[in-house]
SEKOL-133301 format. One line per 10 residues: number of its first residue (from 0); their letters; for each residue x, y, z of C-alpha. Coordinates in Angstrom, 3 decimals, always signed. Each point is the difference from the previous one (the first is absolute). Layout:
// SEKOL-133301
NUM = a = X/Y/Z; ...
***
This chain:
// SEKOL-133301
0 = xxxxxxxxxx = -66.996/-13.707/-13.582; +1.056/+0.056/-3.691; -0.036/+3.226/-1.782; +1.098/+0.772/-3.351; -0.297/+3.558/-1.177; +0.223/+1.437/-3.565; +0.865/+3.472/-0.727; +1.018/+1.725/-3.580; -2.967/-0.073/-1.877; -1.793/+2.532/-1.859
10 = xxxxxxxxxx = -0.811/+1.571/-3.395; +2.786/+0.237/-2.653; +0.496/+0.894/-3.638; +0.219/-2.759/-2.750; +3.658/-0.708/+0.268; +0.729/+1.413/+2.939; +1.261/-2.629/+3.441; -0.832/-0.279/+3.228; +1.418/-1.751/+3.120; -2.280/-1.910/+2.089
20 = xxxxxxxxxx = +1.123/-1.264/+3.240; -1.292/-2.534/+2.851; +1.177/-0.199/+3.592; -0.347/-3.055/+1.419; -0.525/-0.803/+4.214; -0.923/-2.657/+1.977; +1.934/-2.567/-2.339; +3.340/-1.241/-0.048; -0.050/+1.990/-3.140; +3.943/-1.800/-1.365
30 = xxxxxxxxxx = -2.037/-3.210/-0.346; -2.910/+0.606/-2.035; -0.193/+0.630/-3.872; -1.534/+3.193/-0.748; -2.101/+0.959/-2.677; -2.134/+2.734/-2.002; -3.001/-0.922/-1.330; -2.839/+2.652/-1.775; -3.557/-0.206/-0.430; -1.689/+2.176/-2.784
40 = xxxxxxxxxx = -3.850/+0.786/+0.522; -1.755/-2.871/-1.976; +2.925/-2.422/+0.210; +1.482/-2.526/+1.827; +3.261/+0.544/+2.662; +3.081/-0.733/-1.827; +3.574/-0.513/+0.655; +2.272/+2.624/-0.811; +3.342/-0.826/+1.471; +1.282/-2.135/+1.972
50 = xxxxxxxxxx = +3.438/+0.130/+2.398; +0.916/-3.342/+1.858; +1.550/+0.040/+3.766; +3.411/-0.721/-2.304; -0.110/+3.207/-2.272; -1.461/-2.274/-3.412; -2.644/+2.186/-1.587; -2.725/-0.182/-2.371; -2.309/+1.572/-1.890; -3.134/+0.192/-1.695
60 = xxxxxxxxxx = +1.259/+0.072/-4.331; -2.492/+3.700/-0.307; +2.716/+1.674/+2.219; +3.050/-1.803/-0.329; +2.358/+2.353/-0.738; -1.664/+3.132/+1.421; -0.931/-1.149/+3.949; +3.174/-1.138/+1.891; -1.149/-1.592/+3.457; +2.935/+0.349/+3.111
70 = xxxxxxxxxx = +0.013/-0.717/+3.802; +1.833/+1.125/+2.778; -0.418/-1.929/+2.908; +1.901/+2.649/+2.556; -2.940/+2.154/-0.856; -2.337/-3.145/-0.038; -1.391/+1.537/-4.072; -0.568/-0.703/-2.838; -0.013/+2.197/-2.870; -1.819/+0.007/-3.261
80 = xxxxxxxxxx = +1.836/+2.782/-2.915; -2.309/+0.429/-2.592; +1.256/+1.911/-3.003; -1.147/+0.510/-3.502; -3.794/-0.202/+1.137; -2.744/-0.934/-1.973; -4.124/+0.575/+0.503; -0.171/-3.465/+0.272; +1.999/-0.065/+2.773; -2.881/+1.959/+2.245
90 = xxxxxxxxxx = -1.264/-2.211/+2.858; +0.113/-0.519/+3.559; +3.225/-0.972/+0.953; +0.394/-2.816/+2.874; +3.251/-0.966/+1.925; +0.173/-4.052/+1.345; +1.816/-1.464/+2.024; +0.088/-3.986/+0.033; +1.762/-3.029/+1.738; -0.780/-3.358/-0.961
100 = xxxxxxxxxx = -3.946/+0.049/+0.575; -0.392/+3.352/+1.703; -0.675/+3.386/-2.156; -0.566/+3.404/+1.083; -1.147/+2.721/-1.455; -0.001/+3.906/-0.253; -2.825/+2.114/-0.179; +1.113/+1.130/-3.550; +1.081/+3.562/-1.616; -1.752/+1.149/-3.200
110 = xxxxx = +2.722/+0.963/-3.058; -2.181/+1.945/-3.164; +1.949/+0.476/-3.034; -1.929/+2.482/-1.925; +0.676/+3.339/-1.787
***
């Protein structure tokens, strides 16, 4: 049974970073790309970053330069740093997992930037 599990969300000052984080079981978790995608109430899911089986990342342009997306496959994670937050960055915040035609999800963890 796949399971991917986000943790690190939460409410945080304008400016302020966070560290979400989503273990990963039941996959041969080295294989798959990994990604975080959000989902703000009223608007479609969207990709936020992206981190390939190989290490090659990418990102959504409204964070590049603030999110950095890593892995580390002895711990079968992937992490999502978020710094220099904005209130547009509130939403749900979903981990995926994805190998040629399959995708999993997690259940999501809510980040609200607000003052």
């Amino acid at each position: 049974q796949v399971q991917l599990v986000e943790s690190g969300g939460g409410l945080v000052q304008p400016g302020g970073s966070l560290r979400l984080s989503c273990a990963a079981s039941g996959i041969i978790f080295s294989i798959h790309r990994m990604g975080w995608y959000r989902q703000a109430p009223g608007k479609q899911r969207e990709l936020v970053a992206g981190i390939t089986s190989g290490g090659s990342t990418n990102y959504a342009d409204s964070v590049k330069g603030r999110f950095t997306i890593s892995r580390d496959n002895a711990k079968n994670t992937v992490y999502l740093q978020m710094n220099s937050l904005k209130p547009e960055d509130t939403a749900v915040y979903y981990c995926n997992a994805g190998l040629r035609s399959l995708s999993y999800w997690g259940q999501g963890t809510q980040v609200t930037v607000s003052s």
